[in-house]
C-alpha positions, 0 to 999 in steps of 0.5 A: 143248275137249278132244281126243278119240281118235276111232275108227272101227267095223269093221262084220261084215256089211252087210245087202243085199236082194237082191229088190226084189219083195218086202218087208222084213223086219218084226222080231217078236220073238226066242226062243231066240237066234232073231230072228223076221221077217214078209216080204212074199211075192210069189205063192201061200203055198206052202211053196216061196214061203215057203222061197224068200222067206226065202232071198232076204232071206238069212234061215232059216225055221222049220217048224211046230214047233220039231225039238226034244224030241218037237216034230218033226211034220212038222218037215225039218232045213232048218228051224231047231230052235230051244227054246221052253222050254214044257212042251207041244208048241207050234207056231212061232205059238203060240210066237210069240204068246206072246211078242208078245200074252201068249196061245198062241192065235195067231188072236187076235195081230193082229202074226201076221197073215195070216201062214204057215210052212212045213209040208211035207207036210200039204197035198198041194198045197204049201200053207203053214200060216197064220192070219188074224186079222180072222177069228180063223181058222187051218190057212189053206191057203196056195195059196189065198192070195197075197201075204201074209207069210212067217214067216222067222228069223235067228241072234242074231249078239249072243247070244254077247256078241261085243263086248269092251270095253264095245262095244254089238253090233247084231244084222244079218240074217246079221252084227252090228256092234260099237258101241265105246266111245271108247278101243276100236276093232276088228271085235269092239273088241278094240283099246285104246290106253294111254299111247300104246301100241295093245293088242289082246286074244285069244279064243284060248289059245296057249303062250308061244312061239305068243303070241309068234309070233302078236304077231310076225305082226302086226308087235308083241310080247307085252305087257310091264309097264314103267308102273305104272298099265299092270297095272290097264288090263290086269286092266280091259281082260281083265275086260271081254273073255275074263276069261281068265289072258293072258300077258306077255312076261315069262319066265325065262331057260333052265335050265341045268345044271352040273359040280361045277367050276361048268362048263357040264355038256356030258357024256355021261348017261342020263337018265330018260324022264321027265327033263330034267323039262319045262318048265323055262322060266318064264312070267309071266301075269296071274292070272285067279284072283287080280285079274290079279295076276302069277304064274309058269307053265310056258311050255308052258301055254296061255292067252289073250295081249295083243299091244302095238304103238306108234302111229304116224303112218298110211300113209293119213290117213283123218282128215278136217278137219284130224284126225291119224291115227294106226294100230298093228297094221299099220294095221288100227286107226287113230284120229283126233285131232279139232280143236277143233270137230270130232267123228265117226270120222274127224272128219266132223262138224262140232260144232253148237255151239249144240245146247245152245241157248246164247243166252237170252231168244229169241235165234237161235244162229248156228253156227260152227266151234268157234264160235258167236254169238247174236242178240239180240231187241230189248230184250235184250243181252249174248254170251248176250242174257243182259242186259235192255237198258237203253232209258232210259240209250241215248235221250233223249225230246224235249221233256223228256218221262220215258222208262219203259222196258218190256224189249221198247220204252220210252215217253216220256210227258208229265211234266204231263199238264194241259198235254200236252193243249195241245201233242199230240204227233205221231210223226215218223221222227226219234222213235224209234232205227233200226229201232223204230217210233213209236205215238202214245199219244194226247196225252201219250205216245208208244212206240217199238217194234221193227219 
């Protein structure tokens, strides 16, 4: 079995209901980079209910239209503005049931019932806008009614792409988490290792001096290409994350200048306001426009980087199991080597070797570490219970009697069947092999079958 690095996920947010009184928020759908919830209210469905149980679950909370374009009826800025991309002026329910039950009509989207949005203002007494689906009615008004859903919304944390590397992003009330692919790590899985080395790849454009600096914080350096194979991992790695031009430590020497003797110039001169001509240092980047091959620019230039740094052994073992860790970047990345058996982020699982079902024929799997071992069903043999056991080779019937064997039991039977009826035979313990039992077949034959 092959070691694989294993690494652990850096969560954004952690989701935290902060009122046990009332429900949990039931996804509905999601317009416009907005998730849309139902919540369980407590009380009449007044718009202060409404705007209170949405911020108790820590979500926001649409008006009744959108407050985009001409759609701002009754609509206050504490209300999200979201764009629905209809030509009409659609309320928040029909947008909703549109999107859920394929009809602006949101009287007849059983997933919208018996729920209501706020809408100051349209009631004097507070009442939130609702609408009942069993009796296919809307313009409820809500402080005639108590106890029924909210309409509340949260921000698609995932909409802007914010996982690299080909993490997967999970979407979270307020947050989102990255689900990174085995060679990343990182809150955004920003973080790769290669040949031993951690590489860690910026959203932000920098000079060369700020890159270097910002690498240097981090105790690490801008990345140099010393191995061939490092420029491909890199141009892969940039691809999947800004697809931004990202520069490398490599630059020139400072330009310098001189005396027709050859020696340094160090005399007096006027220069030009324009001159000495600025930058005169070289920086060398990987091209975004050209496949991420190399080319120089003015170290004054900003452009995203990659910071690199050794792994080394972590100043906390977070591995469990017999895992090693190692860390980079200050052990704000670390990573578990997991022994044969073993598998998770740190190594807390132990592989169920016998998920693929190895043992044939019925056989019970019996998990070990890194190891398994199955049980036969009589009649069957082998690592695997792969083998048809062969009874007739392993007993011997009395009385010369033939044995037949039948995979799951054998049978000794008469081999004259005139004279077994002058001599019937009678089961006895010493007739069969432990744990199989006798039948007598009448006078001629007799079976031996597992208990």
């Amino acid at each position: 079995m092959v070691n694989m690095w294993k690494f652990l996920v850096f969560i954004a947010a952690v989701v935290v209901w902060s009122d046990s009184s009332q429900g949990q928020p039931e996804y509905l759908t999601t317009v416009d980079g907005w998730s849309f919830f139902k919540v369980r209210a407590v009380g009449a469905m007044s718009n202060t209910k409404v705007k209170a149980t949405c911020e108790a679950t820590g979500l926001r909370y649409p008006c009744h239209n959108s407050g985009t374009d001409r759609c701002t009826y009754y609509w206050t800025s504490d209300c999200i503005a979201y764009d629905p991309a209809v030509v009409s002026c659609y309320t928040t329910h029909q947008v909703l049931s549109a999107n859920l039950c394929g009809t602006y009509d949101s009287r007849y989207c059983q997933p919208l019932d018996d729920t209501f949005v706020y809408f100051p203002g349209w009631q004097s007494d507070d009442s939130a806008w609702g609408v009942d689906y069993e009796t296919h009615s809307w313009d409820l008004q809500g402080a005639n009614y108590n106890n029924m859903y909210t309409l509340c919304a949260d921000i698609d944390e995932c909409a802007s792409n914010p996982c690299w590397l080909g993490g997967t992003c999970l979407d979270h009330v307020n947050g989102y988490s990255c689900v990174c692919p085995e060679d990343a790590t990182g809150k955004n899985c920003e973080t790769a290792t290669f040949a031993g080395e951690c590489y860690q790849f910026s959203s932000i454009s920098l000079t060369h001096q700020e890159a270097t600096q910002a690498c240097s914080t981090m105790s690490s350096r801008l990345v140099d290409l010393k191995d061939e194979q490092q420029q491909p991992f890199l141009a892969d790695k940039i691809a999947a994350t800004s697809a931004a031009s990202n520069w490398l430590a490599t630059k020139s020497a400072p330009v310098a200048f001189f005396n027709s003797n050859g020696s340094p110039f160090s005399g007096p001169i006027q220069w030009s306001s324009s001159e000495p001509a600025e930058p005169c240092d070289l920086c060398v980047l990987l091209d975004s426009s050209d496949n991420y091959l190399a080319k120089t620019a003015p170290c004054t230039q900003q452009h995203n980087y990659v910071c690199q740094d050794d792994l080394k052994p972590c100043g906390q073992n977070v591995c469990q199991n017999g895992g090693n860790c190692t860390s980079c970047f200050d052990d704000s990345a670390a990573f578990c080597d997991c022994p044969d058996g073993f598998d998770g982020k740190t190594c807390e699982i132990d592989i169920d070797e016998c998920a693929s079902n190895p043992c044939q024929n019925g056989g019970s799997c019996d998990d070990d570490i890194n190891s398994y071992s199955c049980r036969c069903p009589t009649g069957f043999q082998g690592d695997h219970c792969e083998s048809d056991m062969d009874w007739c080779s392993q007993v011997q019937c009395p009385h010369g009697w033939v044995c037949q064997d039948f995979t799951f039991y054998f049978q000794c039977v008469h081999p004259d069947p005139v004279t077994s009826r002058m001599a019937p035979y009678q089961c006895s313990s010493a007739s069969c092999p432990d744990g199989m039992y006798c039948t007598e077949d009448g006078v001629a034959s007799f079976s031996c079958k597992a208990v």
